[in-house]
C-alpha positions as CSV (number, residue, x, y, z in Angstrom):
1,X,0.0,0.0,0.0
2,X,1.2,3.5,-0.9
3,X,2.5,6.2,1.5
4,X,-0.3,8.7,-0.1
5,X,-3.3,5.8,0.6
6,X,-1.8,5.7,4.8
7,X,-1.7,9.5,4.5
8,X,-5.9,9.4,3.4
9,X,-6.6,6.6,6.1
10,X,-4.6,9.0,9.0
11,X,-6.3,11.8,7.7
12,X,-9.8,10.5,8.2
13,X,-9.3,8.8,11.3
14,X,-6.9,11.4,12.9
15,X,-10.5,13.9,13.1
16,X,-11.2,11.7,15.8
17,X,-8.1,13.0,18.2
18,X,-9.7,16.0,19.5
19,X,-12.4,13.8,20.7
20,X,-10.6,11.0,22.2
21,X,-8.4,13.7,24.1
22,X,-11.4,16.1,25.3
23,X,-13.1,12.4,26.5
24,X,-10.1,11.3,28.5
25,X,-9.3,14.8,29.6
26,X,-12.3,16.1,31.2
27,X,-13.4,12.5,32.1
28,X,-10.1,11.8,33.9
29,X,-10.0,15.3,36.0
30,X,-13.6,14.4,37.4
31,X,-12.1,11.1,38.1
32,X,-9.5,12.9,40.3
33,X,-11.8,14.7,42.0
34,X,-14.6,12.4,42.6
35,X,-11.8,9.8,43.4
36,X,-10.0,11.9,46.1
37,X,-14.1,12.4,47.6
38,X,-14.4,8.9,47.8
39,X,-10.8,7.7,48.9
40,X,-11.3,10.7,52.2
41,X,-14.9,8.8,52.9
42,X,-12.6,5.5,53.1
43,X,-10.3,7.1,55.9
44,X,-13.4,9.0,57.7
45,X,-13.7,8.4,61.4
46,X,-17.6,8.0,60.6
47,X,-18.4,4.1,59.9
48,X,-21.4,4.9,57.3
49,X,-18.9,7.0,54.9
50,X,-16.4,4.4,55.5
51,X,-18.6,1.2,54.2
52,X,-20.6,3.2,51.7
53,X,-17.2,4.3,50.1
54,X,-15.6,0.6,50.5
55,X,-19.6,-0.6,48.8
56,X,-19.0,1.8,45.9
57,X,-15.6,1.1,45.4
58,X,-16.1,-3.0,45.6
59,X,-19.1,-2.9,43.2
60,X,-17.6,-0.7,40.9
61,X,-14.1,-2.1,40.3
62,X,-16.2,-5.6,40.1
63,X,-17.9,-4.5,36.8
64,X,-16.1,-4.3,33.4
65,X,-16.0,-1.3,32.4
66,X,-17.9,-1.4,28.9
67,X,-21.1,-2.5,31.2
68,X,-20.5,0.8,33.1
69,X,-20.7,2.5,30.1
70,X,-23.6,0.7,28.6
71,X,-25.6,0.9,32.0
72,X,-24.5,4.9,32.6
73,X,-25.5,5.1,28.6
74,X,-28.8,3.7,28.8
75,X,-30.3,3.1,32.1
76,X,-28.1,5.8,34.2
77,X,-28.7,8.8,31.9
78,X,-32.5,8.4,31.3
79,X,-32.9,7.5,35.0
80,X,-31.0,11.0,35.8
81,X,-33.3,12.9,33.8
82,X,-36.3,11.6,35.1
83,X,-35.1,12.3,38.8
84,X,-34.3,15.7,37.8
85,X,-37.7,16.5,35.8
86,X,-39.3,15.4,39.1
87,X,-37.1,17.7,41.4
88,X,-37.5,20.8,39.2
89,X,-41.7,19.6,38.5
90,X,-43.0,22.7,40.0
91,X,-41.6,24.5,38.1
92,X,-42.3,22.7,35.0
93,X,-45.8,22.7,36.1
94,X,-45.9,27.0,35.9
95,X,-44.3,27.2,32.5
96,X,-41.1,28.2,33.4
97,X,-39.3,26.0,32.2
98,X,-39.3,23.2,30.0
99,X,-39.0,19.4,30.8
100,X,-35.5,18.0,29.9
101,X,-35.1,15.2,27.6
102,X,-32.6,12.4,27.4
103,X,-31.5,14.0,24.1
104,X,-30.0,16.9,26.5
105,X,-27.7,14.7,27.7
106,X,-25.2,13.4,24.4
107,X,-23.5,10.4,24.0
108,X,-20.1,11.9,24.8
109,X,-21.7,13.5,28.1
110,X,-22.7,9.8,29.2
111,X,-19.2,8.1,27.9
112,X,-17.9,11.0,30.1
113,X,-19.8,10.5,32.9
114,X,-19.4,6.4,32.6
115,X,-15.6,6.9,32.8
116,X,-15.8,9.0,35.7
117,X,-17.5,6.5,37.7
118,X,-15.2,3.5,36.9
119,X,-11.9,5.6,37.3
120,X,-12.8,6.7,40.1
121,X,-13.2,4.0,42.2
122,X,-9.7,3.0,41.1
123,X,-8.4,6.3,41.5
124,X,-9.8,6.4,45.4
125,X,-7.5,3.3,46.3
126,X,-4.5,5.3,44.7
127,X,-5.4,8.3,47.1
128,X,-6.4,5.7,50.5
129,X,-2.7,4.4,49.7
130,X,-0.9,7.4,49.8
131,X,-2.9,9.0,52.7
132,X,-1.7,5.7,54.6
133,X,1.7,5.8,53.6
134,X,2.2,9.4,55.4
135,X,3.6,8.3,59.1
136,X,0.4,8.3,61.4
137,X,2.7,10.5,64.0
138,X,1.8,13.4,62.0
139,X,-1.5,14.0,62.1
140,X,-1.1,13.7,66.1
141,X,1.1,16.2,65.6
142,X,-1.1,18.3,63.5
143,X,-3.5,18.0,66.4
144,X,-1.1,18.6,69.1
145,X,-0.6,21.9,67.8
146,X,-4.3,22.7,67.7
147,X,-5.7,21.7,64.3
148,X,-8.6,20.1,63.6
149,X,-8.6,16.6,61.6
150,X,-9.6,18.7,58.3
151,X,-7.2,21.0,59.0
152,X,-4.2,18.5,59.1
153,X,-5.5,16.9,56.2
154,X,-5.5,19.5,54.1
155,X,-2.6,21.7,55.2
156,X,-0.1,18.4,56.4
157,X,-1.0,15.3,54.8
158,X,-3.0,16.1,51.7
159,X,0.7,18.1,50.2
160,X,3.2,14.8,51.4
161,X,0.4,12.5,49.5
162,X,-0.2,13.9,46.3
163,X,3.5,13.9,45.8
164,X,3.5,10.2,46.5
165,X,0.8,9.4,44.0
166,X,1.0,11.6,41.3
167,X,3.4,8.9,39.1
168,X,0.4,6.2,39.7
169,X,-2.2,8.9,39.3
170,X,-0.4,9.7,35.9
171,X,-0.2,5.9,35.0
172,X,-4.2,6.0,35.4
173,X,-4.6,8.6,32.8
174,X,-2.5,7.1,30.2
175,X,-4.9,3.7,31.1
176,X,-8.2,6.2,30.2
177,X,-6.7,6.9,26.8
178,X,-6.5,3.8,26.2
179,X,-10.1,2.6,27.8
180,X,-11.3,6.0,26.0
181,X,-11.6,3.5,23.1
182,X,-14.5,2.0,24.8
183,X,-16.6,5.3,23.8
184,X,-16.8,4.1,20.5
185,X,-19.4,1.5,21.4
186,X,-21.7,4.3,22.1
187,X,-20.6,5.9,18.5
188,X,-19.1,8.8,19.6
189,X,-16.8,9.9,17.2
190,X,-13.5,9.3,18.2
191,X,-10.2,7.7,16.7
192,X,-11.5,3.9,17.1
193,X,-15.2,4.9,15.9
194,X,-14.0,7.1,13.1
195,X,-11.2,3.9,12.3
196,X,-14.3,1.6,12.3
197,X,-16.1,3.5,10.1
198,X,-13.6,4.2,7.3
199,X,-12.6,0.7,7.5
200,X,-16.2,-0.6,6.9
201,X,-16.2,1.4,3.8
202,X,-13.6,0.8,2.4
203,X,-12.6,-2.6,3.3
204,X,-8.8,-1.0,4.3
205,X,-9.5,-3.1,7.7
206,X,-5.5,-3.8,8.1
207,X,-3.7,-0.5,7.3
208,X,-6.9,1.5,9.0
209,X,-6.2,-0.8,12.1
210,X,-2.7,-0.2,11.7
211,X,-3.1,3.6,11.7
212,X,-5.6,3.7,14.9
213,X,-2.7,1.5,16.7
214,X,-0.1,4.0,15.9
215,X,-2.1,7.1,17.2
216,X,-2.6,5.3,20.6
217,X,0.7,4.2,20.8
218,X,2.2,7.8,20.0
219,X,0.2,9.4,22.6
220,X,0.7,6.7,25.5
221,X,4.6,6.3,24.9
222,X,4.6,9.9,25.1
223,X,2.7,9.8,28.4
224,X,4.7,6.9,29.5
225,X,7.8,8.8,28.9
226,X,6.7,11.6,30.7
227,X,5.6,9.6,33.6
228,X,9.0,8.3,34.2
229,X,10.6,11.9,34.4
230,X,8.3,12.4,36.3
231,X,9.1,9.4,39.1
232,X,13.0,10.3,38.1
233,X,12.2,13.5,39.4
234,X,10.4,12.7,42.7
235,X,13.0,10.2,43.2
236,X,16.1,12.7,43.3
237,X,14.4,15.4,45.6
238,X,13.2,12.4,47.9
239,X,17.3,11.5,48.1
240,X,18.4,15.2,48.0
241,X,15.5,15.5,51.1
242,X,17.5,12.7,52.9
């Protein structure tokens, strides 16, 4: 096969980049967030935060990911409209405003939302871990000196933790490019759907395949790479520290 016939196939599949990056990006930062939420609830003194957080992050990381999406997709999304139509109803009922339909809620919104949900349960173990790692002689004295349990948290052990797992942290987002792929179940149009497509039409299956492969791979490596600066980095200050 030519170089100019590879050049056609990237070109038609490459569209799909933006896409696969907003997915991953946005969905991957919520992860983070809703994550660190969930892995705080597995550390709280209070036992109904601790097993509702341990329930949520059992279940979750029990189901494969492309039923999270399908379930968030089609049973999730339409069940979280109908619970807010009902909550805003009164004022649906005067006119002034209208009811929401699933079709306010796009299939990139849901893939988002899906990934958000798995990763994060993952995510939360990453953040329990590194919490734990910090010697436990701190926060005592954190509270010796007069701050709360919130306050050590945030202004003690929160800092030493994040340091610890931002290389695993960063490992998890290269995994959601990769899982990003999954999106294309639901049709959004990213590199695999937009792959799947031209290869359908055209028959091309191996050199389209070949071409979706090699965007992955350049953005991964890249990440990968990047990642291990990254530990290389930590690694020197922790011995410098010593």
């Amino acid at each position: 096969m030519t170089d100019s016939a590879y050049r056609v196939i990237f070109g038609a599949v490459a569209k799909g980049i933006t896409t696969t990056i907003y997915v991953s990006c946005i969905a991957y930062l919520s992860s983070v967030i809703f994550g660190l939420i969930i892995g705080l609830m597995r550390l709280s003194p209070s036992r109904l935060l601790r097993e509702s957080s341990s329930l949520y992050t059992e279940v979750v990381r029990g189901v494969p990911m492309l039923v999270i999406l399908y379930y968030i997709a089609f049973v999730g999304a339409p069940g979280l409209i109908q619970a807010v139509n009902w909550l805003i109803s009164p004022l649906i009922n005067a006119g002034m405003i209208g009811e929401l339909s699933v079709r306010n809620l796009n299939f990139v919104w849901r893939a988002i939302l899906a990934l958000t949900i798995g990763y994060s349960a993952f995510i939360s173990e990453i953040f329990r871990a590194g919490i734990e790692s910090i010697d436990k002689g701190q926060m005592e004295a954190a509270k010796a000196v007069g701050m709360t349990r919130g306050q050590a948290m945030r202004h003690v052990i929160l800092p030493q933790a994040i340091r610890n797992v931002l290389p695993p942290l960063c490992n998890d987002f290269v995994a959601m490019i990769k899982d990003s792929a999954l999106v294309s179940a639901l049709g959004v149009q990213d590199i695999t759907q937009l792959g799947k497509v031209y290869a359908a039409s055209t028959f091309k299956f191996f050199e389209t395949y070949n071409v979706v492969a090699f965007l992955y791979l350049i953005m991964t490596i890249s990440l990968s790479l990047m990642v291990r600066g990254l530990e290389n980095h930590l690694n020197r200050n922790k011995s410098h520290n010593r």
